[in-house]
C-alpha positions as CSV (number, residue, x, y, z in Angstrom):
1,X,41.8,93.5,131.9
2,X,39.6,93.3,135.2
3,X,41.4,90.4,136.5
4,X,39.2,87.1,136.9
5,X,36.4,88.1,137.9
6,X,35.7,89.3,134.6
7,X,35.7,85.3,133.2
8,X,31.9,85.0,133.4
9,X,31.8,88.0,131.2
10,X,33.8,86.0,128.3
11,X,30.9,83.4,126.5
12,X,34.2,81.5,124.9
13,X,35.6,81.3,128.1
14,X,33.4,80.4,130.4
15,X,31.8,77.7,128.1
16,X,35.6,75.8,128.1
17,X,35.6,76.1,132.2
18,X,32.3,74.5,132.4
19,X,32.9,71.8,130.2
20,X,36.3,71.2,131.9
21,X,34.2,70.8,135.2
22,X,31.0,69.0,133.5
23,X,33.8,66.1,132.1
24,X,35.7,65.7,135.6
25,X,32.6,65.3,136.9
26,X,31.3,62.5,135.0
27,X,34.9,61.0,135.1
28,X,34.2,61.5,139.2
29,X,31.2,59.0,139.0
30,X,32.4,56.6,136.9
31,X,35.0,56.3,139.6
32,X,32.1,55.1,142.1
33,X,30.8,52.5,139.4
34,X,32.1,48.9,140.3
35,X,33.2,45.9,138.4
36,X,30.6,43.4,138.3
37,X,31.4,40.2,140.4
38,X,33.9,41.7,142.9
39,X,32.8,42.2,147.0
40,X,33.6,45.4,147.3
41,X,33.3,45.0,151.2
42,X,36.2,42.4,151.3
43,X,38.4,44.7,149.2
44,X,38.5,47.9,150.9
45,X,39.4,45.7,154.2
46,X,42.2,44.8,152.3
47,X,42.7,48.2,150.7
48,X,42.9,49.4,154.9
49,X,45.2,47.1,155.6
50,X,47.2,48.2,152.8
51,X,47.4,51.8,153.2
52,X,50.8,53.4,152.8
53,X,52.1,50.5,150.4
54,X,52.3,50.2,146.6
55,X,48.3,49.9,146.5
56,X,47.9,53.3,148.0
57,X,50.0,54.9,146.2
58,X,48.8,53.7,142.7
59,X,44.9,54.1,144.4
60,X,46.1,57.8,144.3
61,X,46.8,58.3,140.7
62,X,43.8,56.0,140.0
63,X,41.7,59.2,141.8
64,X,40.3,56.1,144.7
65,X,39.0,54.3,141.3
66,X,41.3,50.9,142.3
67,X,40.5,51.1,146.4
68,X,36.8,50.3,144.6
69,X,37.7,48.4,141.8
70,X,35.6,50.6,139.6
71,X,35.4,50.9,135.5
72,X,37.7,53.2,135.9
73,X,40.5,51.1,138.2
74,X,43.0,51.3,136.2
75,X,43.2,55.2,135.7
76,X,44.9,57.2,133.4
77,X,48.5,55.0,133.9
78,X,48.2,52.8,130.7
79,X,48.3,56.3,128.5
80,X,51.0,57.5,130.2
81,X,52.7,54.6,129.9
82,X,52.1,54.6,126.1
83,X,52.8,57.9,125.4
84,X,56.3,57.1,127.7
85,X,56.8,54.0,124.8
86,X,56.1,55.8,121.9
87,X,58.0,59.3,122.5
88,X,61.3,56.9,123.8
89,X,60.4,54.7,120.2
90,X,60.3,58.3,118.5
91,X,64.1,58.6,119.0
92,X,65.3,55.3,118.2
93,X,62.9,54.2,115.3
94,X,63.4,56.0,112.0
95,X,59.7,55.9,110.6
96,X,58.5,57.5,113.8
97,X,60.7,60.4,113.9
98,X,59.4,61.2,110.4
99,X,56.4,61.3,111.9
100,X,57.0,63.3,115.1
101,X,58.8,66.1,112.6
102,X,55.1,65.8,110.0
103,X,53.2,68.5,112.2
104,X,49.8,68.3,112.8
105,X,49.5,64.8,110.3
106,X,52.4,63.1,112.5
107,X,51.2,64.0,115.7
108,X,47.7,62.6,115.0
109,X,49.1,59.5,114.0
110,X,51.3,59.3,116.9
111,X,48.1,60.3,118.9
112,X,46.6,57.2,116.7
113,X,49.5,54.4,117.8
114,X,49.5,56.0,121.6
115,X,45.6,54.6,121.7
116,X,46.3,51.5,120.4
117,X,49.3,50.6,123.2
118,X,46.9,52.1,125.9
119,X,44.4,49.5,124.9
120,X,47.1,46.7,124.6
121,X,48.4,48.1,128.8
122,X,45.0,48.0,129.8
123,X,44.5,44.6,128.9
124,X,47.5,43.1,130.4
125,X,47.2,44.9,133.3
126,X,43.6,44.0,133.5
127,X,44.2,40.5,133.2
128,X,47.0,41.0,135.8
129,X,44.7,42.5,138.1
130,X,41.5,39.6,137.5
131,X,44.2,37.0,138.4
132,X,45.7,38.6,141.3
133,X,41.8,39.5,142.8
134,X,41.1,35.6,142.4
135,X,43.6,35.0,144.5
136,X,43.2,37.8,147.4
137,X,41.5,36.6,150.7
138,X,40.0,39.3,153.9
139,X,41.0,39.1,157.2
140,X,38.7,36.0,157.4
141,X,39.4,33.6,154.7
142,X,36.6,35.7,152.1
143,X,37.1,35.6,148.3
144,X,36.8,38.9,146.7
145,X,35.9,37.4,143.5
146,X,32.2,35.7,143.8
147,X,33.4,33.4,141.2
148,X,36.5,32.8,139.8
149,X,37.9,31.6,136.4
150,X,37.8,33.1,132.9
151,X,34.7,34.3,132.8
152,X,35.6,36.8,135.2
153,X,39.1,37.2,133.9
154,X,37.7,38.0,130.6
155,X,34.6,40.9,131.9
156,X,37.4,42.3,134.2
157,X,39.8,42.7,131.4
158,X,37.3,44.1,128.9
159,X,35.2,46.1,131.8
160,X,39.4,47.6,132.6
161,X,40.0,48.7,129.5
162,X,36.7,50.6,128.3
163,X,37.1,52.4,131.3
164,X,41.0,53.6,130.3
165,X,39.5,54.1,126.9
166,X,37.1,56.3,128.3
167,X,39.4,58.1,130.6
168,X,41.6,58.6,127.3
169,X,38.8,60.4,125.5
170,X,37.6,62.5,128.4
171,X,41.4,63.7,129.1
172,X,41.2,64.3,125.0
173,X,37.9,66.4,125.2
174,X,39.1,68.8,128.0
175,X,42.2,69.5,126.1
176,X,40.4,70.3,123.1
177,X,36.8,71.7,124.5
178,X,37.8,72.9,127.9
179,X,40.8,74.6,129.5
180,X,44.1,73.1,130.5
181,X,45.7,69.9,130.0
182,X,42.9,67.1,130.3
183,X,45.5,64.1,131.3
184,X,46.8,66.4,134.1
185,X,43.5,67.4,135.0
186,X,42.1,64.1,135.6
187,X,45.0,63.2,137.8
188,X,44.4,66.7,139.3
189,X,41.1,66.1,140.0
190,X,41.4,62.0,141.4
191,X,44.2,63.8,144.4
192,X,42.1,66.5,145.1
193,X,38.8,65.0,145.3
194,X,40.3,62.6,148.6
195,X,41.7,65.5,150.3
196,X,38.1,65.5,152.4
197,X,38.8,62.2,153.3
198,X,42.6,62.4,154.3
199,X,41.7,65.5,156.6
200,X,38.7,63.0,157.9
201,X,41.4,60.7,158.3
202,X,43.6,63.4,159.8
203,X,40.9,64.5,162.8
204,X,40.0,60.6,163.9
205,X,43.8,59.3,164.8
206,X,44.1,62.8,166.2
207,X,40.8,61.7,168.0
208,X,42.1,58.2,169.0
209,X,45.3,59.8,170.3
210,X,47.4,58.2,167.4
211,X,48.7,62.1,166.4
212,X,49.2,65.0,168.5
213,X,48.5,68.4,167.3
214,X,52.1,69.5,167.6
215,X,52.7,67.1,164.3
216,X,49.6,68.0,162.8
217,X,50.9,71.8,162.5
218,X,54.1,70.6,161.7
219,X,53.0,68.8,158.6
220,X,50.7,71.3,158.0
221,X,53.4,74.0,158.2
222,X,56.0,71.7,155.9
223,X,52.9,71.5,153.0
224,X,52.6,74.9,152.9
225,X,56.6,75.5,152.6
226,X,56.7,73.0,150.0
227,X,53.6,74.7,148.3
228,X,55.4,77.9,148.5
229,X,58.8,76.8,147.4
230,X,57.0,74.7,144.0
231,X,55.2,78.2,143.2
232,X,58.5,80.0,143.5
233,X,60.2,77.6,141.6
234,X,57.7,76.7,138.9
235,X,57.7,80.4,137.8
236,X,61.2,80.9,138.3
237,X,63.1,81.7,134.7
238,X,66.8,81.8,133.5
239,X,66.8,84.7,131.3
240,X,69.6,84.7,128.6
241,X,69.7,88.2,126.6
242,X,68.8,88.3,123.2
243,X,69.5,91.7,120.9
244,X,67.9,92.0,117.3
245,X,69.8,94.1,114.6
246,X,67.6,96.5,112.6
247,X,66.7,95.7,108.9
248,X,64.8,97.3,107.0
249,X,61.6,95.8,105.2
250,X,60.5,98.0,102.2
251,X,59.7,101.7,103.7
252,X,59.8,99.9,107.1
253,X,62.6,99.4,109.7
254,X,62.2,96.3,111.6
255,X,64.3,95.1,115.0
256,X,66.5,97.3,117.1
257,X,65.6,95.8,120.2
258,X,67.0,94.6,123.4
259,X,64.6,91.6,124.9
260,X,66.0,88.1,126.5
261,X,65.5,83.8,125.6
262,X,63.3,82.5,128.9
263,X,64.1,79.0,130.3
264,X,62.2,78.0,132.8
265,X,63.7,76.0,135.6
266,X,61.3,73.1,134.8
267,X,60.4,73.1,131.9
268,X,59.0,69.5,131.9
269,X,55.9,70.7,134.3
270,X,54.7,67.4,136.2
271,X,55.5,65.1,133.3
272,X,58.8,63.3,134.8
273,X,57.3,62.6,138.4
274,X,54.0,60.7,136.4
275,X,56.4,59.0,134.3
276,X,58.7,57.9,136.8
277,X,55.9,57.0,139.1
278,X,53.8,54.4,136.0
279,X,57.3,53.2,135.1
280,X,58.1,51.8,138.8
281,X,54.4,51.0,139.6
282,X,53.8,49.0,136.3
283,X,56.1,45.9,136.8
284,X,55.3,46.6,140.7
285,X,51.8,46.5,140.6
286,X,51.5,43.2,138.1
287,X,54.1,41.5,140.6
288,X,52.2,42.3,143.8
289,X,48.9,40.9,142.5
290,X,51.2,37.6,141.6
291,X,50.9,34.9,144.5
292,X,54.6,34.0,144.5
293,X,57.3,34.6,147.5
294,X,59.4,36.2,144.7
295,X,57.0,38.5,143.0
296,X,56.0,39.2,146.7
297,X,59.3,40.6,147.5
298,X,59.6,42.7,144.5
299,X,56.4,44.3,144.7
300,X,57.7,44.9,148.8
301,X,61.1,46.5,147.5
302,X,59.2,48.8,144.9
303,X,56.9,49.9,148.0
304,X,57.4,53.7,148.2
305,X,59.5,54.7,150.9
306,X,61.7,51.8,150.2
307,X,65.4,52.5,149.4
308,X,65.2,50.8,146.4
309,X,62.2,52.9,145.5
310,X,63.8,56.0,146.0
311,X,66.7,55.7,144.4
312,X,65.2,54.4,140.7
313,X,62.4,57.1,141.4
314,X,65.2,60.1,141.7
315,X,67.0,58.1,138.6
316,X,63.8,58.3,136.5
317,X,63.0,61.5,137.3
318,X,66.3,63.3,136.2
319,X,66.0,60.8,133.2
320,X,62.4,62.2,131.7
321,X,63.6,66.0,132.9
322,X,66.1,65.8,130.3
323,X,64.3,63.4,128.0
324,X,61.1,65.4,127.8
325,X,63.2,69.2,127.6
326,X,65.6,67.4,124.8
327,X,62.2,66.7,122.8
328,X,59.7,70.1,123.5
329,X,63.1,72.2,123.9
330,X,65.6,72.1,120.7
331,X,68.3,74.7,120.9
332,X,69.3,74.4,117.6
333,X,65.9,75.4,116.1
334,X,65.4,78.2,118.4
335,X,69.3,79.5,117.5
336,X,68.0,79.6,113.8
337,X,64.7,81.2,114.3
338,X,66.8,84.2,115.9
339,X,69.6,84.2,113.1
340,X,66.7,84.3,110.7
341,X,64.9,87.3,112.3
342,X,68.4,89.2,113.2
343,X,68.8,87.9,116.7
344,X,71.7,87.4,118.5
345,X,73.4,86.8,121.9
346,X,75.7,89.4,122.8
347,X,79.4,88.0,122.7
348,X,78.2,85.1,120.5
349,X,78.3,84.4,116.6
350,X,74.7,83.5,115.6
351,X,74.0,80.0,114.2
352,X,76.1,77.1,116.3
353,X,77.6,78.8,118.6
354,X,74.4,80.7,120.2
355,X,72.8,76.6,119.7
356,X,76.0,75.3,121.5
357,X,75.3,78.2,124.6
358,X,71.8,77.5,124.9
359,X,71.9,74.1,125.2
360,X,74.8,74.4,127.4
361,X,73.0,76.8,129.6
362,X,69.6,74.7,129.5
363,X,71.8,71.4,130.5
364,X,72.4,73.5,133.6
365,X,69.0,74.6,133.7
366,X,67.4,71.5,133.9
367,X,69.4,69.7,136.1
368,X,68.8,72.5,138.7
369,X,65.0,71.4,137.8
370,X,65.5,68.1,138.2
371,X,66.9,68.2,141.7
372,X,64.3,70.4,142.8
373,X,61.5,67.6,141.7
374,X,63.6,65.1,143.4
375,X,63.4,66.5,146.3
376,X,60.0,67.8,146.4
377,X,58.9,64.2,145.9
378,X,61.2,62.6,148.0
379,X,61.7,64.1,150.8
380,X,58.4,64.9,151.8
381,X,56.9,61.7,151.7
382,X,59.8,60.0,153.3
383,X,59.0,63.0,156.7
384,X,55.1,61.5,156.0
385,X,55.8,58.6,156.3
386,X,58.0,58.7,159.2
387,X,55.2,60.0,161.1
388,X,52.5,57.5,159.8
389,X,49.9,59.4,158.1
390,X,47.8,58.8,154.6
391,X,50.5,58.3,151.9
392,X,48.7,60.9,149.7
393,X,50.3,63.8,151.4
394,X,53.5,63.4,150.0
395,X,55.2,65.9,148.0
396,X,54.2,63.8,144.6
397,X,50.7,64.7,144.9
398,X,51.8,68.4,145.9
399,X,53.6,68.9,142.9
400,X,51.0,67.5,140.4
401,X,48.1,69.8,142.4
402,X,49.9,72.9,142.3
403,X,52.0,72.1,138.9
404,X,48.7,71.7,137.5
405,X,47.1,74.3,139.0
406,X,49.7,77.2,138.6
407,X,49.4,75.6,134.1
408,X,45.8,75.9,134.4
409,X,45.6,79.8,135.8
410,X,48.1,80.9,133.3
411,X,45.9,79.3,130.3
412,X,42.6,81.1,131.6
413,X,44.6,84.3,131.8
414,X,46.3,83.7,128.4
415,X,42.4,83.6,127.6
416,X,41.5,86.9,129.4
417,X,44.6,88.7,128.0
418,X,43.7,87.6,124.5
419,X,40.3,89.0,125.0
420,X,41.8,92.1,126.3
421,X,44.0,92.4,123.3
422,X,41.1,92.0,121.0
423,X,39.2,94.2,122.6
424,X,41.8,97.0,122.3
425,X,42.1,95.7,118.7
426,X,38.4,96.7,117.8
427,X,38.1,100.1,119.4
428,X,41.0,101.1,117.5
429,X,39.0,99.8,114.4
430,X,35.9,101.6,114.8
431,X,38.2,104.9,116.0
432,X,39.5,104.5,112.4
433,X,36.8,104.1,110.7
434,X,34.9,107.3,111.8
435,X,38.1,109.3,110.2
């Protein structure tokens, strides 16, 4: 196969990598493209003061776009929080589930509905957001609206949401023209592009005398235990042995062999820490930008590294490792695929009872999974924040980077292996045809 260096010697291939990186790129500058009547110097004097708070931590999965108040502010949230809606409506609503079980029809008209509640999000978090901004003050009295009122409420709503729309379709375009998953990537991309600027951040308090070097090696040596520990876990499988009966086909016999039913320990990837995280930060973040004593102490209890925080971020992420396994993972149509093609588990009667093990086994499975995200997230950013540096190295950002990164890799050697397969498949073509 010639490992990866060989990619620039596959046209298909190569031409979906640079269109990944052409499209994060212009989704990089729109992040630097402000909305109109907003001092940005007042705002990132309260962004500083804010660091390490619910701000920052929503700034990260906004890729930096929210620290500027850019076009593209309000990030890739609102679709996650639609798709969240519409895959928990898919269950309970009837017409829905028809769809979701359509194929390629459904899914596009799920796709079709998840649009429409991003644009609904973006607008009431955008007008959120405008109200919250007219109300802000810097250190010395300054508005960071020039002037306040509907006008303004109205552009930042509407300036909000076309850049979510736009986010939407760039995240749709990787997926289809470029390589990987485009939603991930763009959240991908928005952590990794401020890692420059957390290392700057990094050097100067070790500078200032604010951090010694002893706990800059230590953090340094607990990210690369946790990077290790995600890799080894991410590709870690629970193999359950699967034997196929021969048949015969015609002049042909068919089956005979022994090969085995992966589950992969999480088989949710980075979905359930992104839902968990837009499901706390979207009442959070409308409440914070709320000038009320109340709202004020909500948004301060949703603050990560809060208790409270903790706790419903641990709930929701064992919730969506189950919920999103129970809805890409069905035991019962895997059990029938094998009793169709002559598989079976040894000691178990095809059909129910092989549906019955596998689900039982998966349970198992993915609550292993979810433990492991729990603490990956958790813990991590709890030691960070113990020792007062940038928010974004906590073990949330870890997992999306290498989650993402390890999915990526495996698509572009899907892509190579293909090609290798092919290749194989035409020599022994043309060796044919000279007979």
């Amino acid at each position: 196969m010639g490992g990866f260096q060989n990619i620039g010697k596959i046209p298909e291939l190569k031409r979906r990598i640079l269109a990944s990186l052409v499209l994060l790129a212009v989704y990089r500058i729109g992040v630097h493209i402000p909305t109109p009547g907003i001092d940005g110097r007042v705002l990132a004097g309260i962004f500083e003061r804010a660091k390490g708070t619910l701000l920052g931590f929503f700034d990260m999965f906004a890729g930096g776009g929210l620290e500027r108040l850019s076009v593209f502010a309000l990030g890739i949230m609102p679709y996650i929080s639609a798709s969240i809606i519409l895959q928990l409506l898919t269950v309970v609503v009837p017409t829905l589930e028809r769809l979701s079980k359509e194929g390629e029809i459904g899914r596009r008209k799920i796709t079709q509905y998840t649009r429409y509640g991003t644009v609904i999000i973006s607008l009431i978090q955008g007008f959120g957001i405008s109200i919250g901004l007219e109300q802000m003050r810097g250190a010395a009295g300054e508005l960071v609206v020039y002037n306040p009122g509907w006008s303004f409420r109205l552009m930042t709503m509407i300036t909000l949401t076309a850049g979510t729309s736009f986010i939407m379709w760039l995240g749709e375009q990787i997926t289809e023209k470029g390589i990987g998953n485009g939603i991930s990537l763009i959240i991908f991309a928005g952590i990794v592009a401020r890692m420059p600027n957390a290392i700057a951040g990094t050097a100067s308090l070790v500078n200032t005398g604010e951090m010694n070097w002893f706990v800059v090696i230590l953090l340094t040596a607990m990210m690369l235990v946790v990077v290790g520990f995600i890799i080894f876990m991410e590709t870690s499988q629970r193999r359950i042995p699967v034997q196929y009966a021969k048949r015969v086909v015609g002049r042909k016999i068919f089956g005979g062999q022994s090969t085995h039913l992966p589950l992969k320990i999480n088989t949710a990837g980075v979905i359930p820490p992104i839902f968990a995280s837009s499901i706390i930060m979207f009442p959070a973040t409308i409440a914070n930008f709320i000038n009320h004593p109340w709202m004020k102490r909500f948004a301060e209890l949703l603050t990560p590294g809060t208790i409270l925080h903790e706790v419903l971020y641990i709930g929701f992420i064992i919730f969506f490792c189950f919920f999103y396994t129970a809805i890409v993972f069905n035991p019962d149509n895997v059990a029938e695929n094998m009793k169709k093609y002559g598989g079976y588990i040894p000691g178990l009667r095809p059909g129910k009872k092989t549906a019955e093990y596998i689900e039982r086994v998966l349970s198992r499975v993915t609550f292993v999974g979810a433990l492991y995200i729990s603490f990956v997230c958790v813990l991590p950013t709890l030691l960070v924040k113990k020792f007062n540096v940038p928010f974004y190295f906590g073990g949330t950002a870890l997992l999306i980077v290498v989650g993402v990164a390890l999915d990526t890799i495996q698509q572009i050697e899907s892509h190579l292996i293909l090609r290798h397969y092919d290749g194989i498949v035409r020599k022994t073509s043309r060796m044919k045809g000279r007979r």
